[in-house]
N, C-alpha and C positions, 0 to 999 in steps of 0.2 A: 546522846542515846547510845548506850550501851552494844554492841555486836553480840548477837546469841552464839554461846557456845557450846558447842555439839560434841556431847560426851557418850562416845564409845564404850558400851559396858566390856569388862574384860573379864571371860570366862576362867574358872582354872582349868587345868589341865585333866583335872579328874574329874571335870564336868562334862569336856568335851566328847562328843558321840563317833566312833571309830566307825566310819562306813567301810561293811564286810560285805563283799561283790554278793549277791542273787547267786542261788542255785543251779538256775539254767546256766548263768554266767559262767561259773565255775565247772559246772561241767564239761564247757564248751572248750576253755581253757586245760581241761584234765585231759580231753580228747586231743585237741594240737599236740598239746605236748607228747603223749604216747607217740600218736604218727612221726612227730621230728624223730622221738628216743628207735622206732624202728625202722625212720629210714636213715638215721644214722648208723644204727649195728648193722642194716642189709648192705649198706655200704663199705663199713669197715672189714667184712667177711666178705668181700669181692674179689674172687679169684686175680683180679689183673686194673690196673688203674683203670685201662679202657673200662672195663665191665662196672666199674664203683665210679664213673664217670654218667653212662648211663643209667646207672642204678635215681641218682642222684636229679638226671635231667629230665626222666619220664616217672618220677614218684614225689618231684616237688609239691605238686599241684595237689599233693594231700595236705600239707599246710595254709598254702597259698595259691591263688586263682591268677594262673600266668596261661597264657597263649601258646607263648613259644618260648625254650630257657636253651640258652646254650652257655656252653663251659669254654672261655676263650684262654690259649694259653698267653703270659705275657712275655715269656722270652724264647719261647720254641720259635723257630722258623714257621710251623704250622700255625696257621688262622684260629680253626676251628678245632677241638678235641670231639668234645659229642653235644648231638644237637637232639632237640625233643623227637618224638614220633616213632625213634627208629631209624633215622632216617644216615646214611655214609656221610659223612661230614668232607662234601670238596673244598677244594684247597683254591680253585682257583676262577668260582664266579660269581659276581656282583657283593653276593653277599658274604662271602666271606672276605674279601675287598671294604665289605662296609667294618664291618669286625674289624680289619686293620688298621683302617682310619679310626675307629671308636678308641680302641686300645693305644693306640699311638695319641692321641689326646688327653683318655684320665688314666692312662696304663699304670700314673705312678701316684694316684688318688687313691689315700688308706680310706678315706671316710664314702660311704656312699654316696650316689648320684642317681638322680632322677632326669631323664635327656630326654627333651622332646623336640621338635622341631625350631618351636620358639626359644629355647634356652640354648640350641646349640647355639656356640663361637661363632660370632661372625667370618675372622679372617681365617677360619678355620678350612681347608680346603679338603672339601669332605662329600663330595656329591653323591657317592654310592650311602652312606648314610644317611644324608634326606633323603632320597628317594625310599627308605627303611622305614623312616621317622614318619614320612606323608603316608604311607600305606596303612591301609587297614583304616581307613577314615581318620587319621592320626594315630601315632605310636608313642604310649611313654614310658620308655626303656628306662628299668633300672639296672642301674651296675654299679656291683660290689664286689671289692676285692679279697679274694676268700686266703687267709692268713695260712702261711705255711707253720708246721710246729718245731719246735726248738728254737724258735725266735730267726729265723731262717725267712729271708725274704721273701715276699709272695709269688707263688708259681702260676696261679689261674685266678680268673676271676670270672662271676654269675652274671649271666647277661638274660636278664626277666623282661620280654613283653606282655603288655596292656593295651590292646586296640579299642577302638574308638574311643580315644583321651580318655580310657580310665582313671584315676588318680590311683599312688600308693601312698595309703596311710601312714602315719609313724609309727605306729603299733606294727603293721606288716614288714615297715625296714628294720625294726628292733629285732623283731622276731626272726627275719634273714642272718643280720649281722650273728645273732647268737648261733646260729644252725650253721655257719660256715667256718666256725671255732671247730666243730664236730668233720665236715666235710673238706679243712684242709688237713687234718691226721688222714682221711681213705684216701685224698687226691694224690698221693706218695707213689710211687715203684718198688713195685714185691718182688722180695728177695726171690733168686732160684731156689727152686730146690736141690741140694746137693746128690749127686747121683751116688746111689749105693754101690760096692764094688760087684754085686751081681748084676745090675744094670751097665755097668763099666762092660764085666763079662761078654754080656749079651750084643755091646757094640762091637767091641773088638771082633767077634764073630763074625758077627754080621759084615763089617767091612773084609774081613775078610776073607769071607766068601764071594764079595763084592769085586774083590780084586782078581780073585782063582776065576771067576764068570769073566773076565774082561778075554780069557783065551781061546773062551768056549768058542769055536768054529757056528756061524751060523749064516744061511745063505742072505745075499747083500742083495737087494730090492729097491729101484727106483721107481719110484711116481712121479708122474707127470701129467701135464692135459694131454688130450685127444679128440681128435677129432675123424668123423665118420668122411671119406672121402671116395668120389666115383674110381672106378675102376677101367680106364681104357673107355673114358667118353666119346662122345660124337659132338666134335667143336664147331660154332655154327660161326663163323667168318663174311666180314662186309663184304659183297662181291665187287660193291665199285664205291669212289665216292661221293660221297652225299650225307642228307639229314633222314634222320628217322621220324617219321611221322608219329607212328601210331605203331606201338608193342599190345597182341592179341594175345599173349600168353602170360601164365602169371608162376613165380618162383614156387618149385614144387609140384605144379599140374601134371598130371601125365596126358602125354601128348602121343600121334601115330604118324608113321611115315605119311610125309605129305599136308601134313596139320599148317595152314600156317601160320608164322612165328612174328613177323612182323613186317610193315610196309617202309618203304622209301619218302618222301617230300617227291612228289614227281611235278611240280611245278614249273621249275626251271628247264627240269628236261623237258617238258610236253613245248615250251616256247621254243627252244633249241631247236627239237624235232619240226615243232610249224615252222619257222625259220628255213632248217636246211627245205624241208619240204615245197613251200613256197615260196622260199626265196631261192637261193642258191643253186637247187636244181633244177625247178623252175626257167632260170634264165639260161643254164648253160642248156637245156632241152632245147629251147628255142634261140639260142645264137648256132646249135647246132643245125637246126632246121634251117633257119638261114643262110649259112655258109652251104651246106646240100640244094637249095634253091639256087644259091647264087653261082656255082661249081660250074657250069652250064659253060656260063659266059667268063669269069672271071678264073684266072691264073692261078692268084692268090688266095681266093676263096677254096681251092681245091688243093691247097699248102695246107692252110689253116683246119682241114676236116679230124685229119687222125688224132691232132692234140686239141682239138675241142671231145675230141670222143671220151680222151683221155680224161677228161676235166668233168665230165660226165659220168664216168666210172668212178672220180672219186666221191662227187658229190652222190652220188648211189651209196656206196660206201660207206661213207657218213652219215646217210639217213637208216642202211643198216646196221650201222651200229647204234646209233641212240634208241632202235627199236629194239632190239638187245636189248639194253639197258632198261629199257620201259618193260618187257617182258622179266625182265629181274627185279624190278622195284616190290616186289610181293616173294619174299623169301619164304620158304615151306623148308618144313624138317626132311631130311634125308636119313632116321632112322625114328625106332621109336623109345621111348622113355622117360624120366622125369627132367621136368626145367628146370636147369640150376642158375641160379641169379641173384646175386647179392641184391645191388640196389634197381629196379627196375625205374624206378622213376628219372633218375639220372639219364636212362635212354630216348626216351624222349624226346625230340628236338636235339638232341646232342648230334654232333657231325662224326663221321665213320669215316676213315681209309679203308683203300679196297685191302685186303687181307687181314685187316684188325679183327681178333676177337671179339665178338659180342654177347655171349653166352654159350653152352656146353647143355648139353643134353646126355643125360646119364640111366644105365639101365640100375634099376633100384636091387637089382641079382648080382650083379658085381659092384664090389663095394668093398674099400681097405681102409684102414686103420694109419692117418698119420699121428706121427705123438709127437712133440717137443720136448725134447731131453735135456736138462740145461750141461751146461758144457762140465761142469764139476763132475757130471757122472757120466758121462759117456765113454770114459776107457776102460766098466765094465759091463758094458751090451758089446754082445758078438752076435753075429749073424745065428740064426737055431733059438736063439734067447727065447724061450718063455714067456707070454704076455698073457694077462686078464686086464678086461675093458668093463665097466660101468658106466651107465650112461645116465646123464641127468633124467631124462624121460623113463628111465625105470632102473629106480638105484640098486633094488635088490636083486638086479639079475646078473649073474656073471657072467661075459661073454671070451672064449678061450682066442687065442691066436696065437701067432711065432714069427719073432721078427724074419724079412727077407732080403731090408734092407736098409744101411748106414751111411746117412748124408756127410760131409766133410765140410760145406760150408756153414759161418756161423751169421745164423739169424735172429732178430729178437723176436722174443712168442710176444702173445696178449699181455702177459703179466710182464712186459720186459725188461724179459732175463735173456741174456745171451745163451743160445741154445740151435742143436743138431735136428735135424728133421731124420726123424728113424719111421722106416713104414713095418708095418705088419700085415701079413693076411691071415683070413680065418680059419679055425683049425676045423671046424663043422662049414657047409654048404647053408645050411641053413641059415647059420649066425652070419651071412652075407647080405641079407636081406633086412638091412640097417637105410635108416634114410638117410641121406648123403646131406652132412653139414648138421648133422648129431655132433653134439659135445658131451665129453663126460673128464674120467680119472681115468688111466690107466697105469699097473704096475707091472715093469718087468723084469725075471728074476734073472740075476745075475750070478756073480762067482762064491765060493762060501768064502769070509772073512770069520776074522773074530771078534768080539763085539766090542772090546773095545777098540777096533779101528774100527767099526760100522758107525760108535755114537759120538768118535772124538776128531774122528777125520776131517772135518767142515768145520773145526771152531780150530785145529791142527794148522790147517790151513790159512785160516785166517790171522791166526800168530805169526805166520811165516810171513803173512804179507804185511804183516804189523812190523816185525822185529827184523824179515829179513835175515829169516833163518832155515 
């Protein structure tokens, strides 16, 4: 039996029907196209690469429907050139890290790539990457490498995401590749403009008036911190030692003669005191009672009285002094004005020598101005100098004073800097009425220099200590 054979009729070629795209179609396609043709020319008329970099990252998505597009350089030192949104392209987190990994991968891949989590390299050691590629419910980044012109190696390349596993079409990577013929001619470095010899003019001038100003005399000004400081406080000192129970005052309250300020632990003392009371003098009353009974009859008993008496005065003694002290456990102020106290909780249970300070009570009427001057400028303040003060709690007032006086030893401020302690007082009565342990800025004016030692003196300086000259 015979096999059927199955005959293919063959059309000719002028029979054959030329399929010509739909209307819609072609429109849609006349539309793309303009969009690439003007966002290639907004590109190429880009004042500065940067600028036709962005042009290029935030105008894509008129052709094609990307997320995020960034422009990676492949042999700059920099990661990132320009990134969608607007956005400063850093140099130095996660994700521009993933950037260097991607690129250090297909950096030298002329044909496009489509990267998503599943197709990255295994031994590819690339973690800032997936974590790129896992985001967004999946990511599939495509990257092409956009052709430099004159046959000149490729300098960048298009980095398009697609979240939640979108796919890219072939039609949408054709349509890239061709648009990046167009965007590696704007990706270039524009020429300077050459300066005209009236612009020439105009610099010459300028710096040299720039140099005539370096002799101009202008008075030399340091700033520094400051801070609001009492004036001839009243210093409140441990009378004896011991712990502190309980502080009844709090940093800043105003207080009056006789307020008091804080108690003792009188625990030990009140045993001490029952102790000598009961015990010690106690026995020596009654061995003295004794020996006076006994004097009568006995020799020695009548030896023994004058230094049992003694022995009894001192035990007196002793009990007047620990009542003393019990009488002192409850310290009161001996003038009046505000509590000055850094840490108050620190006092607390904390143990005290007898003379140690333990806070300062200050009249809020007398009140001076220390500054920290860093040591760089303090050989021009002289005593009379000049001061305005600013204070954090009310920037825009100016408060006048004049220095009265210039510390010699060198301490480090808050910020520190090795620095002189300069005080000032106030040049109004008024502007004394500062709360003590205010901070602000203070500047005070010094001797007239010229400006160029007032703006070259401190970088002068530090040549000298570079070079040694």
């Amino acid at each position: 039996m015979e096999a059927t054979k199955i005959v293919t009729p063959v059309i000719p070629m002028q029979n054959r029907a030329i399929v010509q795209p739909q209307p819609q179609q072609q429109q849609a396609i006349n539309t793309v196209l303009a969009r690439l043709v003007n966002l290639s020319v907004s590109a190429l008329r880009a004042e500065s690469l940067q600028k036709a970099g962005n042009i290029i990252v935030n105008q894509i998505h008129t052709i094609v429907k990307a997320e995020r597009v960034v422009i990676v350089p492949l042999k700059d030192k920099d990661r990132i050139l320009c990134i969608s949104g607007d956005l400063e392209p850093s140099q130095d987190n996660s994700f521009a890290q993933a950037a260097h990994e991607i690129r250090k991968a297909f950096g030298k891949e002329s044909e496009p790539k489509v990267i998503s989590k599943e197709t990255l390299p295994q031994d590819l050691n690339a973690h800032n990457a997936e974590k790129v590629l896992e985001a967004m419910g999946g990511t599939q980044l495509l990257w092409i490498s956009v052709p430099a012109p004159h046959g000149k190696s490729p300098m960048y390349a298009l980095w398009l995401e697609r979240w939640e596993n979108r796919p890219w079409t072939e039609e949408e990577i054709k349509l890239l590749t061709h648009a990046t013929v167009f965007f590696g001619h704007a990706l270039v470095p524009r020429e300077k403009t050459k300066k005209t010899a009236k612009a020439r003019i105009k610099l010459w001038l300028t710096m040299g008036l720039m140099f005539l100003g370096m002799f101009f005399p202008i008075p030399a000004r340091i700033t520094a911190p400051v801070q609001i400081m009492p004036d001839h406080p009243y210093y409140v000192f441990a009378p004896f030692d011991g712990t502190i129970e309980s502080l009844t005052v709090k940093p800043g309250e105003k207080i009056k003669k006789g307020d008091l300020i804080f108690r003792y632990d009188t625990r030990m003392l009140e045993k001490r005191l029952e102790e000598a009371q009961r015990g010690s003098l106690a026995v020596a009353l009654a061995e003295l009672a004794r020996l006076e009974g006994a004097a009568y009859s006995e020799e020695e008993a009548r030896a023994r009285i004058p230094v049992q008496k003694l022995e009894v005065e001192r035990r007196k003694s002793e009990v007047s002094f620990l009542q003393q002290q019990m009488g002192m456990s409850e310290v009161r102020s001996e003038a009046d004005g505000v509590v000055v106290l850094d840490d108050p909780d620190a006092l607390i249970g904390a143990s005290v020598q007898t003379g140690e300070l333990v806070m300062s009570i200050a009249d809020p009427k007398q009140t001076k101005l220390r500054i920290m001057v860093p040591v760089s400028d303090a050989g021009w303040i002289k005593e009379g100098s000049a001061a305005v003060a600013w204070l954090d709690s009310d920037p825009m007032r100016s408060i006048y004073a004049k220095v009265n006086r210039i510390g010699f030893d060198v301490r480090m401020s808050d910020k520190h800097i090795p620095s002189i302690l300069v005080e000032a007082e106030w040049e109004k009565k008024e502007s004394a009425n500062a709360t003590p342990g205010a901070r602000g800025t203070a500047r005070i004016d010094g001797p007239k220099v010229s400006i160029g030692l007032y703006f070259f003196r401190k970088p002068l300086m530090l040549l000298r200590t570079v070079i040694g000259i």
